[in-house]
C-alpha positions as CSV (number, residue, x, y, z in Angstrom):
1,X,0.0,0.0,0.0
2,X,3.1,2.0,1.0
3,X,3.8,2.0,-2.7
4,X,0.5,4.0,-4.1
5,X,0.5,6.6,-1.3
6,X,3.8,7.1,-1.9
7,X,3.7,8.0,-5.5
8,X,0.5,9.5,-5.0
9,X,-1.9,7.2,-6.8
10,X,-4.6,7.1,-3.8
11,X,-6.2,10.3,-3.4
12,X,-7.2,9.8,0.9
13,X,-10.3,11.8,2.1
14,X,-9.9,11.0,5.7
15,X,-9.9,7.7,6.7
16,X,-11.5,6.5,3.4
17,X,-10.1,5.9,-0.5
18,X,-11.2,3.9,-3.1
19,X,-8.6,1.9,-5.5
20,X,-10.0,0.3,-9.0
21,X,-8.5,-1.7,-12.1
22,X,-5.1,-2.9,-12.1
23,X,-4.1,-1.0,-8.2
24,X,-6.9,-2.9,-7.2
25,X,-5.8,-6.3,-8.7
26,X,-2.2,-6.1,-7.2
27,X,-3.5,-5.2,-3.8
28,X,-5.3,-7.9,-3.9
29,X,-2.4,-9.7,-5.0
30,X,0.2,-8.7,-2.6
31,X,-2.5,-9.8,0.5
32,X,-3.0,-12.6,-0.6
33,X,0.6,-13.4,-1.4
34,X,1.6,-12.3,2.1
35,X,-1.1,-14.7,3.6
36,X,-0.1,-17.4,1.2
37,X,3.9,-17.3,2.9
38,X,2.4,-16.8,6.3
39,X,0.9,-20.0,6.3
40,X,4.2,-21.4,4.8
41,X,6.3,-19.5,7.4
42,X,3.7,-20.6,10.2
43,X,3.1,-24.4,8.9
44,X,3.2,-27.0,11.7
45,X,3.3,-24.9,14.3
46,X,0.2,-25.6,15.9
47,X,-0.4,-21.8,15.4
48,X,-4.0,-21.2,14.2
49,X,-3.7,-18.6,11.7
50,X,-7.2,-18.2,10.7
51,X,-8.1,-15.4,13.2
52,X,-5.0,-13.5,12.3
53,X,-5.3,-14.0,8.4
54,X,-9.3,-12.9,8.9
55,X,-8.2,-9.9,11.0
56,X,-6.2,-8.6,8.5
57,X,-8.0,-8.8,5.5
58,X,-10.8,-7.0,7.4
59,X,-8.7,-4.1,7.1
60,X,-9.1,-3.9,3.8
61,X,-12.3,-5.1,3.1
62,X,-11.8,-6.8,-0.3
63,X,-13.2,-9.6,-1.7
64,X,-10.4,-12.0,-0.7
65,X,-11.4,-14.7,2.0
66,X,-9.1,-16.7,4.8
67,X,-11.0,-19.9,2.6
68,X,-9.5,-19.0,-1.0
69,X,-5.7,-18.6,0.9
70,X,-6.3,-21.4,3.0
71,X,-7.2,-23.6,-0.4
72,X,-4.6,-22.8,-2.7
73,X,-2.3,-23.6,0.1
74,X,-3.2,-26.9,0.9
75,X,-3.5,-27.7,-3.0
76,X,0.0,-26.5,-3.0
77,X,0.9,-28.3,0.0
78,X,-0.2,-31.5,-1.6
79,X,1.5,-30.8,-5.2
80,X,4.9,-30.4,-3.1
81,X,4.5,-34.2,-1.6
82,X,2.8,-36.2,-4.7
């Protein structure tokens, strides 16, 4: 996010903005790819991550879910041992 306020892409009326077309689509895709490796990172821990990954998507409240991370995760997981 750092990235678009910095070069001044996001025009910020208070706490609010709105992002469309491609800024939206790599926002999207950044979250998700930091969720993705935080479920890597955190895998077999014994850490429940859904709470935290939930939590922080709220912030943003986009159209991502914990459920579509979560699932390309463990089809990943189970590419990496067939």
């Amino acid at each position: 996010m750092g990235d678009y306020f910095a070069k001044g892409n996001i025009v910020v009326d208070g706490e609010s903005f709105e992002m469309k077309g491609k800024m939206l689509e790599n926002v999207i895709n950044r979250l998700f790819q930091k969720c993705f490796f935080f479920m890597v990172f955190c895998h077999n821990t014994g850490l429940n991550l859904k709470n935290y990954i939930k939590a922080k998507l709220a912030d943003f409240d986009l159209s991502l879910t914990n459920e579509q991370v979560k699932e390309r995760f463990e089809a990943d997981l189970l590419m990496v041992f067939m």
